[in-house]
C-alpha positions in Angstrom: -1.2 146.7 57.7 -2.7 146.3 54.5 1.0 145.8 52.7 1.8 142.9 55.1 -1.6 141.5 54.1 -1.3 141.7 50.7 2.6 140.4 51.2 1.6 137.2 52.7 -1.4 137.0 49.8 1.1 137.2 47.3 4.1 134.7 49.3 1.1 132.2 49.6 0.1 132.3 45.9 3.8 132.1 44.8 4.3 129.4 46.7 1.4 127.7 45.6 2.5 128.2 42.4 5.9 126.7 42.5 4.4 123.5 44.2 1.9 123.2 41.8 4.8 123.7 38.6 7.0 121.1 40.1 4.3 118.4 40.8 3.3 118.3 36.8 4.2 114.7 36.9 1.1 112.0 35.5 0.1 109.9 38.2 -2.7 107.3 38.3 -5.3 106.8 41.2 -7.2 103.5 41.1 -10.1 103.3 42.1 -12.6 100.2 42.6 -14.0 97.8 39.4 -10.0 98.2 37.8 -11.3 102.2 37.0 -7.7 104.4 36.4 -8.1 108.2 36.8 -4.6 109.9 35.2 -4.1 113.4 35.5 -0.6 115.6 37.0 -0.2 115.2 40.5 -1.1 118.9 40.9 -5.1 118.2 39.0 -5.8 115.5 41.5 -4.9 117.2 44.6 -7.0 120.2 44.0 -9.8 117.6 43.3 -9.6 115.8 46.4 -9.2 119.6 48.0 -12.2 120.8 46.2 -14.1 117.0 46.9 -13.4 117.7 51.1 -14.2 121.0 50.6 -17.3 120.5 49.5 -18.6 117.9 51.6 -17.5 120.4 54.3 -20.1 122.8 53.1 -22.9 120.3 52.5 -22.2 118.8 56.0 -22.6 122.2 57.8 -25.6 123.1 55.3 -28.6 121.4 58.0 -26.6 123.2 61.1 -27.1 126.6 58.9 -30.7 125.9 57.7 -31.8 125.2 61.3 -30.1 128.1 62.8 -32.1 130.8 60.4 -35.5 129.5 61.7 
């Protein structure tokens, strides 16, 4: 059981990281008051990932604190 976990693990990451060598391309993202962000493709994906993330956790942060009283 633990080899097939550990396979997946490793397919995933490979995978991963073949997406993230072929999307090395600059692209810009615009964003309001004519601001330009450019960075590879593969940066700002894992931005916005991180930036959903995150909100994720802050969002669930008042169901957790309420919970523990």
């Amino acid at each position: 059981m633990r080899f097939l976990l550990w396979g997946s693990r490793i397919f995933i990451f490979l995978f991963l990281f073949a997406f993230a060598l072929k999307n090395t391309d600059p692209v810009s993202v615009r964003f309001f008051f004519d601001s330009v962000w450019q960075a590879p493709l593969i940066l700002i994906v894992l931005a916005f990932f991180a930036g959903g993330a995150g909100l994720g956790v802050m969002s669930l942060l008042g169901t957790v604190f309420g919970l523990r009283r």
